[in-house]
NUZADREN-513496 format. One record per residue (C-alpha): residue in three letters; x, y, z. Coordinates in Angstrom, 3 decimals, padded with zeros to 6 digits. Example, Ala and Ser with C-alpha at 12.3 -4.5 7.8 and 13.67 -1.06 7.14 Angstrom:
BEGIN
  residu        xx        yy        zz
     ALA   012.300  -004.500   007.800
     SER   013.670  -001.060   007.140
// end
This chain:
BEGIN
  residu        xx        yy        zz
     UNK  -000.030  -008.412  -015.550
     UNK   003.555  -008.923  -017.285
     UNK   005.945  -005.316  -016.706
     UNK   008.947  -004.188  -017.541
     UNK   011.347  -002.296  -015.171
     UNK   013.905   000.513  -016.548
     UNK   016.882   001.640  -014.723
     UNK   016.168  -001.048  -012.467
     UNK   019.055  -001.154  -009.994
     UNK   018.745  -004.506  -008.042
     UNK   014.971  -004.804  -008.322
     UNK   014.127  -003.095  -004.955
     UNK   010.875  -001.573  -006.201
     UNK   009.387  -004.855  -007.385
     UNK   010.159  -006.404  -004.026
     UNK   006.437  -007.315  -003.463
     UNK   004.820  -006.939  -006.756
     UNK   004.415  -010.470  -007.212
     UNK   001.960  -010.963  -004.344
     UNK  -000.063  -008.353  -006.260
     UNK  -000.364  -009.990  -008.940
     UNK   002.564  -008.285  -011.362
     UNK   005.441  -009.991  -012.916
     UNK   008.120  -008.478  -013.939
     UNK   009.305  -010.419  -017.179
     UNK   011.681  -008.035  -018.452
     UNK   014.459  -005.440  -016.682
     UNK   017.287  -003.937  -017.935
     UNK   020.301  -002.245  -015.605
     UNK   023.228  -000.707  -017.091
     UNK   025.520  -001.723  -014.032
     UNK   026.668  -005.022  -014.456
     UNK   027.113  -006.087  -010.668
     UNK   023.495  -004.837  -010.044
     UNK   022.166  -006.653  -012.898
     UNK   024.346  -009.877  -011.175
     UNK   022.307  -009.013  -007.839
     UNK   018.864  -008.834  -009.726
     UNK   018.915  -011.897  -011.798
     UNK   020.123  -013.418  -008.138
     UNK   016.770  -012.126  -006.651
     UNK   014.916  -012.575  -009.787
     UNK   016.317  -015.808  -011.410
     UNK   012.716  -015.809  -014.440
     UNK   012.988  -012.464  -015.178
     UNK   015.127  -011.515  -018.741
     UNK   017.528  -009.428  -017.242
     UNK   018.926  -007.143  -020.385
     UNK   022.634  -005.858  -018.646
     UNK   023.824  -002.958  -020.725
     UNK   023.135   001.282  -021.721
     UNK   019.754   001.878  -022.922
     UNK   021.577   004.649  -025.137
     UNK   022.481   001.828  -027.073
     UNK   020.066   001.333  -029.938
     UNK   021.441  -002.430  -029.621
     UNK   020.736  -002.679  -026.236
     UNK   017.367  -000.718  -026.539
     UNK   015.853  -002.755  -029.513
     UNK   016.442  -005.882  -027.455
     UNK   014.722  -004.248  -024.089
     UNK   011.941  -003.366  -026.918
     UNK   011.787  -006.736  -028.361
     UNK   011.767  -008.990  -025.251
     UNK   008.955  -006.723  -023.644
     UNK   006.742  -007.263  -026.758
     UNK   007.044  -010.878  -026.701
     UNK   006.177  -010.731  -023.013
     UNK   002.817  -008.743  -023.863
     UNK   004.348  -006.025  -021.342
     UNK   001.465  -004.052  -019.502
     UNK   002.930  -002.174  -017.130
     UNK   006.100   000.522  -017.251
     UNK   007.996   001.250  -014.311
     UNK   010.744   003.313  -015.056
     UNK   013.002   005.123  -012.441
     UNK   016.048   006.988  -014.784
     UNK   018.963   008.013  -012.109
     UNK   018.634   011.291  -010.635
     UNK   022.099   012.564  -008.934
     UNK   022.019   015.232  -011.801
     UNK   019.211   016.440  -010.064
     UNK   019.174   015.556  -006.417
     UNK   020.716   017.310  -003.946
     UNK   022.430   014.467  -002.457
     UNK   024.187   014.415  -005.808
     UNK   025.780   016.658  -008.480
     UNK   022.683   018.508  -008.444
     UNK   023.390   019.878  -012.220
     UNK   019.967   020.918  -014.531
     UNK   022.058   019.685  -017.523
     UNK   023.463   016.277  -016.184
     UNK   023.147   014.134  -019.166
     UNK   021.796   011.459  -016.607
     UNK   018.380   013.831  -016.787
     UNK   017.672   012.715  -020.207
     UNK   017.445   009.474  -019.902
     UNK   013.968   010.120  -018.994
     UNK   013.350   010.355  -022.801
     UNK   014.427   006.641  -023.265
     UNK   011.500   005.445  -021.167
     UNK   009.326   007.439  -022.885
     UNK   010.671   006.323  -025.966
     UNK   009.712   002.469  -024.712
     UNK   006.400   004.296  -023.894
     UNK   005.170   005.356  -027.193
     UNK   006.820   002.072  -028.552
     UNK   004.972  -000.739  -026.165
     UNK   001.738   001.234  -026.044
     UNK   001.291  -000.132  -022.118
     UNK  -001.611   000.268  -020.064
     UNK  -000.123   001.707  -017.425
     UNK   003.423   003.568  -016.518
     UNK   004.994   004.346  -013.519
     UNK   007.824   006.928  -013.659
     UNK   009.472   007.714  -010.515
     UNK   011.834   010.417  -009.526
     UNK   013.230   013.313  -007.034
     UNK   010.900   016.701  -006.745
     UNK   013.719   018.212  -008.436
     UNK   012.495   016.669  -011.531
     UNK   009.748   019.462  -011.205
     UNK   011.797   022.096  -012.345
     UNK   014.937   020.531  -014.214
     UNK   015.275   021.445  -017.887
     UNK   015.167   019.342  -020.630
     UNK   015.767   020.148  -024.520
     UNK   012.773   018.948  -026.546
     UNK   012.720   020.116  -030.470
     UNK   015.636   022.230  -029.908
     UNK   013.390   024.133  -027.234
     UNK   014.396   024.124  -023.256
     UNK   011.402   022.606  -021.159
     UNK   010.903   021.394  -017.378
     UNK   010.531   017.620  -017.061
     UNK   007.058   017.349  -016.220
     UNK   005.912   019.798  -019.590
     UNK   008.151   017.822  -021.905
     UNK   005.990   014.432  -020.130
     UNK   002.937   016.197  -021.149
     UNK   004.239   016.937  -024.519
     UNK   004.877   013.620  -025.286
     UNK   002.662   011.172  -023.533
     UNK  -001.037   012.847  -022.141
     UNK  -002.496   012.690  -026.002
     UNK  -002.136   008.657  -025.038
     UNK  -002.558   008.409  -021.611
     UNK  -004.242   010.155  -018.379
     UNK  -001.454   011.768  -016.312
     UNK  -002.395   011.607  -012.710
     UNK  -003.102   015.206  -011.468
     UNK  -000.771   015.862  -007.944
     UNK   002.598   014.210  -008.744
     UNK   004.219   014.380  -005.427
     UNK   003.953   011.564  -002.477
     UNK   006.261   010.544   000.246
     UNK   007.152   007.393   001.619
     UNK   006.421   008.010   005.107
     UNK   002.751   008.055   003.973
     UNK   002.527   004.927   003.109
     UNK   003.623   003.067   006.626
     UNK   007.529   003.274   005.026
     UNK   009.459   004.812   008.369
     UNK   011.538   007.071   006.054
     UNK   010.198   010.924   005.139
     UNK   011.621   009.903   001.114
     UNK   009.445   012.733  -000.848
     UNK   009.120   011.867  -004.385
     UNK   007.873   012.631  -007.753
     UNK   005.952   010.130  -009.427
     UNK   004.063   010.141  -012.384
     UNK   001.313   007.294  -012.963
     UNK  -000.374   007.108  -016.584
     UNK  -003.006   004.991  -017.497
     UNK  -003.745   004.560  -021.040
     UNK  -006.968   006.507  -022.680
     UNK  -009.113   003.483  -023.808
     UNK  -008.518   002.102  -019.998
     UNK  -011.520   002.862  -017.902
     UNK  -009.259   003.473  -014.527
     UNK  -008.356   006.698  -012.807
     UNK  -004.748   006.244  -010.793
     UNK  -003.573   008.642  -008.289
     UNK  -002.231   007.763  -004.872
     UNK  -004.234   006.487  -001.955
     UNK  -005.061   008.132   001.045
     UNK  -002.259   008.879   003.154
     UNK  -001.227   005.489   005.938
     UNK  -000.364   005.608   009.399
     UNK   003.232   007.195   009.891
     UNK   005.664   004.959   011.821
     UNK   008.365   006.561   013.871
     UNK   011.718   005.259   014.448
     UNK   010.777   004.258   018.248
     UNK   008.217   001.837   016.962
     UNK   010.113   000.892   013.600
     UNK   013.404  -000.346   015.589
     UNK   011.149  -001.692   019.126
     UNK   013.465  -005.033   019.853
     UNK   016.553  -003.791   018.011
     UNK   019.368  -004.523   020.086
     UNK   022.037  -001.272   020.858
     UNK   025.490  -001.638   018.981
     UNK   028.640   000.127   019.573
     UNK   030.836   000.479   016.779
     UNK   033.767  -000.862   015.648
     UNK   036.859   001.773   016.692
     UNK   039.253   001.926   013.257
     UNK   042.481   002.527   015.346
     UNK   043.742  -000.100   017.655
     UNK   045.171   002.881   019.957
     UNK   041.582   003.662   020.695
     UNK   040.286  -000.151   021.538
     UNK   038.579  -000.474   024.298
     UNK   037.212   002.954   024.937
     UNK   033.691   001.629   024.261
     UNK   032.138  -001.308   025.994
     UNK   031.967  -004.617   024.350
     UNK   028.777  -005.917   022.295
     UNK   026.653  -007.951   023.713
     UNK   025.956  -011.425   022.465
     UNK   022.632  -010.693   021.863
     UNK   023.115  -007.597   019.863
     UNK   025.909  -009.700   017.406
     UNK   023.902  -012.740   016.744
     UNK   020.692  -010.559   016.815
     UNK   020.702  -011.045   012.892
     UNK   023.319  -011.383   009.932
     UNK   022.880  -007.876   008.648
     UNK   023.066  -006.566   011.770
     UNK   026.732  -005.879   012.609
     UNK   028.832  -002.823   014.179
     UNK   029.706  -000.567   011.349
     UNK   033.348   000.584   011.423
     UNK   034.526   003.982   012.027
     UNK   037.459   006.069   013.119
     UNK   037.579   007.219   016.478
     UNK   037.226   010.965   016.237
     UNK   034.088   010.482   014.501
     UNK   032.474   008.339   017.020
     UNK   033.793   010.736   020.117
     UNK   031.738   013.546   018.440
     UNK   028.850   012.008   017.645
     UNK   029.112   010.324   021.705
     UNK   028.310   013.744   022.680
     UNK   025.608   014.546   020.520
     UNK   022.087   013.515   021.600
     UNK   019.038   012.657   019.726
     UNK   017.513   014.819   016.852
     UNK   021.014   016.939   017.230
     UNK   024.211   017.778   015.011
     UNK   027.669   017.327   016.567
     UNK   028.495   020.809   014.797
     UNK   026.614   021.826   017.479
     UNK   028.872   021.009   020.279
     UNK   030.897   023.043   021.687
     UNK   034.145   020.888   021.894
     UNK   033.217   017.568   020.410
     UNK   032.509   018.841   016.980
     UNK   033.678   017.143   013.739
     UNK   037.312   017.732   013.183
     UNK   039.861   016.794   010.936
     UNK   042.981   014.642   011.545
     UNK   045.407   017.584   012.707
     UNK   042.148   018.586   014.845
     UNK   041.053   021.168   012.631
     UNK   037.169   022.093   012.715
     UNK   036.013   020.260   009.644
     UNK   033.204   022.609   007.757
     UNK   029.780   020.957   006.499
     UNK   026.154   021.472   006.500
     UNK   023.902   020.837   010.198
     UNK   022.526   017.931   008.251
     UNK   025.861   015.925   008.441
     UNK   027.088   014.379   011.665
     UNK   023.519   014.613   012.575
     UNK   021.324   012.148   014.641
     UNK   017.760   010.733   013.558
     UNK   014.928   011.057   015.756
     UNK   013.330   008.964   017.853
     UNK   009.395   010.581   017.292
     UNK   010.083   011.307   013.450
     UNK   010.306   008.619   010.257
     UNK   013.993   008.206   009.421
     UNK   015.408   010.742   006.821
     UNK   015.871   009.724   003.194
     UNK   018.297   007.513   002.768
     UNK   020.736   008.129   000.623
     UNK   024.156   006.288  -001.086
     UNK   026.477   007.711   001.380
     UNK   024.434   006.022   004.138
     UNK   027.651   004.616   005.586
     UNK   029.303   007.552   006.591
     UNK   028.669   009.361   009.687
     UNK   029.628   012.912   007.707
     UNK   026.834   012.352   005.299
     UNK   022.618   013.940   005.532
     UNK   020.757   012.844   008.654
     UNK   021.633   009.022   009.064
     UNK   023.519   008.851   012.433
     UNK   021.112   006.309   014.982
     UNK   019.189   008.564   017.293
     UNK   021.147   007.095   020.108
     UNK   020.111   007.100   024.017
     UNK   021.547   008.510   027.023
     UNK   023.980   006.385   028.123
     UNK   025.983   007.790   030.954
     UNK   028.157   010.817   032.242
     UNK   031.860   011.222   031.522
     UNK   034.432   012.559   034.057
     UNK   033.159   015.799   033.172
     UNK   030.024   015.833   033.769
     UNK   029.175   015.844   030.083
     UNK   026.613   013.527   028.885
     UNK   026.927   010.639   026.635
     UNK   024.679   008.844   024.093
     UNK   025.082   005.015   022.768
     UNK   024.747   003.899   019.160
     UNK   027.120   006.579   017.917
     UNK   027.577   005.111   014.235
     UNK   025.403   005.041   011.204
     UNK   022.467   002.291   010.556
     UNK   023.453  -001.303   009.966
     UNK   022.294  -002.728   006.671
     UNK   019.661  -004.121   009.058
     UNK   018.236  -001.006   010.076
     UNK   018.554   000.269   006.590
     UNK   016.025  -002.638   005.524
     UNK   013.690  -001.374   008.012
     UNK   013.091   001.976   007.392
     UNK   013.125   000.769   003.343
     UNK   010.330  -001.254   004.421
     UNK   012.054  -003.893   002.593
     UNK   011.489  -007.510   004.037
     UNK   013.682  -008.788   006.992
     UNK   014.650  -011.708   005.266
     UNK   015.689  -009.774   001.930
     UNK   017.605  -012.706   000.075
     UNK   020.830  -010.540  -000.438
     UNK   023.931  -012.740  -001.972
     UNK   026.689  -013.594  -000.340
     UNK   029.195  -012.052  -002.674
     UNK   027.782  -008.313  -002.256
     UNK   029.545  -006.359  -000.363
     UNK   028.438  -003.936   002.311
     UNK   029.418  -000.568  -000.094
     UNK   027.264  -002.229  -002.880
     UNK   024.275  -002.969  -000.871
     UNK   024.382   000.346   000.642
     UNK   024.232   002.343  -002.528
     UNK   021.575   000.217  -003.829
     UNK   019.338   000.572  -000.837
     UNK   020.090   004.246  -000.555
     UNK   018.917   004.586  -004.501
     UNK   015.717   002.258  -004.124
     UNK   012.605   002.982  -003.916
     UNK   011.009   001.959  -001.010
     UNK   008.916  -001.190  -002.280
     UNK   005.308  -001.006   000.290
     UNK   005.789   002.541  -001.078
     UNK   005.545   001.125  -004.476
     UNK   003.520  -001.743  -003.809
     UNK  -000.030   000.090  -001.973
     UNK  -000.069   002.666  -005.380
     UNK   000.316  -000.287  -008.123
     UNK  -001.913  -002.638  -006.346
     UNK  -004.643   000.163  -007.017
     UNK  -004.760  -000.893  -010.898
     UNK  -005.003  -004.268  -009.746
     UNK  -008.200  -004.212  -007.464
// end
């Protein structure tokens, strides 16, 4: 089955769509150094670079998918207007875009259509016919007198053997005259974090400031040629001190001394999900963009006791935020992910923290293939 993938990012979805018998043929990405890492994973597909706002760019994204014979729809329009990682505005313009994919919808006639989003897609407001709507009504409106709208829209990751809780909205339509009924399977084992990083080697960070070298013990050889992607993440010192003293499952805003604080040692104010550890019996938390910073939701390594300090107060190792190693892991994506050499850490990062998780994707499309 030939599909065609909308707001595609770097193709993190379709990771293992292939060995299910899909082929993506067409994508289009509006970022141009995302489309560069796509075509770089995906050298056959037709990789249309540019706004889908564009009629130009639209008609072409039309055109190349009909000459393809495009079956399948996946479509995953951004959602920072909507998420709560991001702007989290009801009248982002970025919510619309929904109405471009089902624009390609109604013009393609596919089979089947996956649309993928945040829950906060639920209840975010649309203007249809100069009338204010949710999302999922203005879906409705448009697309179940053509296709069979799966009936409970909401799934997370962590249910299908991903070890990251990533709840989601996804819609999956199957076309009237198809004889197939699609909602998602039955619910996989969970994986925690203990199993999900077994045979991980520990690594320290790297310390920003020279004045503070040396105030953590070295890495180990092992742990630095453990794999390329795996390597210390870099951050400043007072950062790493807090987060020292905070042990699994826990937020260094709740320590008494070593909370977050700003340079001139001020208490720095933020939510108990920042500066906050992952733990060890639990799936990871989503990942987001901002997965490199230690101040940002629930991505700090659950750590280990380590030792005590002078004090008597106790200490935990891994006191940074996942490598881009560990970020493939609980993304279930595959260890050997061909990413190029010219990304950068930032870029791969973000596009991680915006994919998909592709087994996710993979166990609920392979149902219209068996």
């Amino acid at each position: 089955m030939n599909a065609l993938s909308l707001f595609a990012n770097v193709g993190i979805a379709e990771t293992y769509l292939s060995n299910i018998g899909i082929n993506v043929v067409v994508a289009n990405e509006i970022d141009e150094q995302r489309s560069k890492f796509y075509s770089y994973l995906y050298p056959t597909c037709d990789m249309i670079q540019g706004d889908i706002t564009d009629p130009l760019i639209y008609d072409r994204i039309i055109s190349k998918a009909k000459e393809a014979q495009v079956d399948l729809i996946m479509a995953t329009p951004p959602c920072q207007g909507m998420s709560i990682a991001g702007h989290n505005s009801p009248y982002d313009e970025r919510n619309s875009l929904i109405k471009y994919a089902i624009d390609a919808v109604i013009d393609l006639n596919p089979k089947f259509v996956f649309f993928e989003n945040v829950t906060l897609q639920l209840v975010t407001p649309i203007i249809y016919e100069g009338e204010e709507i949710k999302i999922p009504e203005y879906i409705h409106r448009r697309l179940s007198p053509r296709y069979k709208i799966n009936h409970n829209v909401v799934t997370n990751a962590m249910d299908y053997s991903v070890p990251q809780r990533r709840e989601r909205c996804i819609y999956l339509l199957v076309r009237n005259d198809i004889d197939k009924e699609w909602e998602f399977p039955k619910p996989s084992r969970i994986i925690t974090l203990e199993e999900a990083f077994n045979g991980i080697p520990d690594l320290w960070p790297t310390i920003k400031e020279n004045a503070y070298q040396g105030f953590l013990p070295p890495n180990t050889e092992e742990s630095l040629n453990f794999h390329k992607w795996h390597k210390p993440p870099i951050h400043v010192w007072r950062n790493i001190e807090c987060m020292l003293h905070t042990p699994t499952g826990n937020t260094a805003f709740d320590n008494s001394f070593y909370y977050p604080k700003k340079t001139n040692g001020e208490r720095v104010r933020g939510y108990d999900t920042t500066y906050h550890r992952l733990f060890w019996d639990k799936p990871a938390a989503t990942v987001t963009m901002w997965n490199g910073i230690l101040g940002s939701q629930n991505n700090v390594h659950p750590g280990r006791f380590w030792k005590k300090d002078n004090n008597g107060d106790c200490l935990y190792t891994n006191p940074r935020v996942l490598t881009i190693y560990e970020l493939m892991v609980v993304s279930s994506l595959p260890l050997d992910w061909n990413i190029p050499d010219w990304a950068n850490d930032q870029l791969i990062r973000f596009v991680i923290g915006e994919g998909i998780p592709p087994l996710m994707v993979k166990k609920i499309i392979e149902q219209i293939m068996f």
